[in-house]
N, C-alpha and C positions, 0 to 999 in steps of 0.2 A: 459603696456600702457593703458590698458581699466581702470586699478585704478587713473593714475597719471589725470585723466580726472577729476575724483572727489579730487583729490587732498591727494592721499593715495599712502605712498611711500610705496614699495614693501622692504622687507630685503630679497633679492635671497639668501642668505646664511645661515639663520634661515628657508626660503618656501624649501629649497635643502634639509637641516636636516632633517626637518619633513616631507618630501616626501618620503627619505631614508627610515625613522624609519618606517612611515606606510608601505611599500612596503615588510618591513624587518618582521614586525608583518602579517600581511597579507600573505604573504607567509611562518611564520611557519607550520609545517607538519600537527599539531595539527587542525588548520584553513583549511586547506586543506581536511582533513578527514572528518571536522563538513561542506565544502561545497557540499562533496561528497554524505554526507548520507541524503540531505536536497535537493538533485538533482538540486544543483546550476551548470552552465556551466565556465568553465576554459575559461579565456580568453587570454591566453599566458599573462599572465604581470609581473611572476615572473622574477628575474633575474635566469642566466645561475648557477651561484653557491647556489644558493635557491631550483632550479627548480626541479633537480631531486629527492628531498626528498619529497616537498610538492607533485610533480605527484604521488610520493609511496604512499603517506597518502590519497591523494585525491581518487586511484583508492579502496584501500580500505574502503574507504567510498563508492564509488558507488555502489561496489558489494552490500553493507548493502541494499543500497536505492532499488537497483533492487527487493531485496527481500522484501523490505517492502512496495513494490508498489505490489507485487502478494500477499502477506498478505492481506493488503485491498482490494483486485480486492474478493480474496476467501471470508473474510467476508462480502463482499457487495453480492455477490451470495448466500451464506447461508439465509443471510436475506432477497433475492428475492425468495429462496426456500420453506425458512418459509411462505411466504406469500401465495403462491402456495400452499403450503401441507394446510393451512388453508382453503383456496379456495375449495381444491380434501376434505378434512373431510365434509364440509357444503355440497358439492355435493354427497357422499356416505350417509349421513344422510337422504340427501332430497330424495334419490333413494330408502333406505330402509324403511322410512316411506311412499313412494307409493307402492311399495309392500306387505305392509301388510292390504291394504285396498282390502274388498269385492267388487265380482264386475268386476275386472280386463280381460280383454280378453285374452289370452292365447299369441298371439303376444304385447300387449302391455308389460304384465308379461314378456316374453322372452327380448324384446328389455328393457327394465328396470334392469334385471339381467346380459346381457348384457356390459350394460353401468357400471353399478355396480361392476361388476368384470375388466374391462379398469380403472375404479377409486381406486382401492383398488390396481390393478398391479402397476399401477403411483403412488400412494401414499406410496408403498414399492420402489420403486427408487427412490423418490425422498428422503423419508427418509434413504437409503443406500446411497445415493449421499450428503446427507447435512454429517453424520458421516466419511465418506470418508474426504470430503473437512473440517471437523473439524479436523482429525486425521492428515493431510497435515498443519491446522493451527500451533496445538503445533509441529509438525517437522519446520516449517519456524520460529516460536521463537526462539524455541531452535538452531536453525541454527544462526538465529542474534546476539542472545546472547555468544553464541559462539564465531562468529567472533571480537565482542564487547570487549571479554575480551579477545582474544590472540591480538588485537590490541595496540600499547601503545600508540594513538595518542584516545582511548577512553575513555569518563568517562562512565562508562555502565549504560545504563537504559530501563526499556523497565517491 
């Protein structure tokens, strides 16, 4: 009705076809897996004889996604930790070049050494914690890639 306004006659039996065929492509498994691992949402539109292959393909695509959203969550952390351990180096620098100046009171010395050794204990966790969370990196690759290639709805990349 909304075309015939402009004067555009509708073929319902060629807009039927190509409704089919998209609905038919769209819900292959293959499409299902690549919305999965791209944490696209299923909106119930396949049909009943489509549906439960694409659900198979789609949920093994999620699982990928899930993991490759804690993959980036760990290296956006690493790279906040880098930052930090740079931050604790400049501040154990700056603490050990005031201690080696004449002059110092023996409480100031104390609270300087202090602080010195809080920067040096944090700066060995954080760098046991960034090696931790790198060694968790290559295990979630290698987890992906894994599931990448016992899947047959994947082209594997990564």
């Amino acid at each position: 009705q909304a075309c015939a306004k402009f004067g555009i006659n509708l073929d319902s039996v060629a807009y039927n076809k190509g409704r089919l065929e998209g609905i038919r492509e769209f819900c292959a498994p293959k499409n299902g897996f690549e919305m999965g691992t791209k944490g696209y949402k299923y909106e119930n539109i396949c049909p009943d004889d489509l549906e439960t292959s694409f659900l198979e393909a789609y949920r093994e695509g999620v699982e990928i996604y899930g993991l490759i959203l804690e993959l980036n969550e760990d290296e956006m952390q690493i790279s906040q930790l880098r930052l930090e351990l740079e931050r604790i180096r400049i501040a154990i620098s700056s603490r050990e070049g005031a201690l080696i100046r004449r002059g110092l009171s023996e409480i100031l010395r104390n609270q300087l050494n202090d602080e010195l050794n809080d920067f040096i204990n944090l700066r060995i966790w954080i760098e046991n914690t960034i090696a931790d969370r790198a060694h968790n990196l290559e295990e979630l690759r290698q987890k992906i890639r894994r599931l990448k290639a016992a899947s047959s709805y994947s082209s594997v990349s990564m």
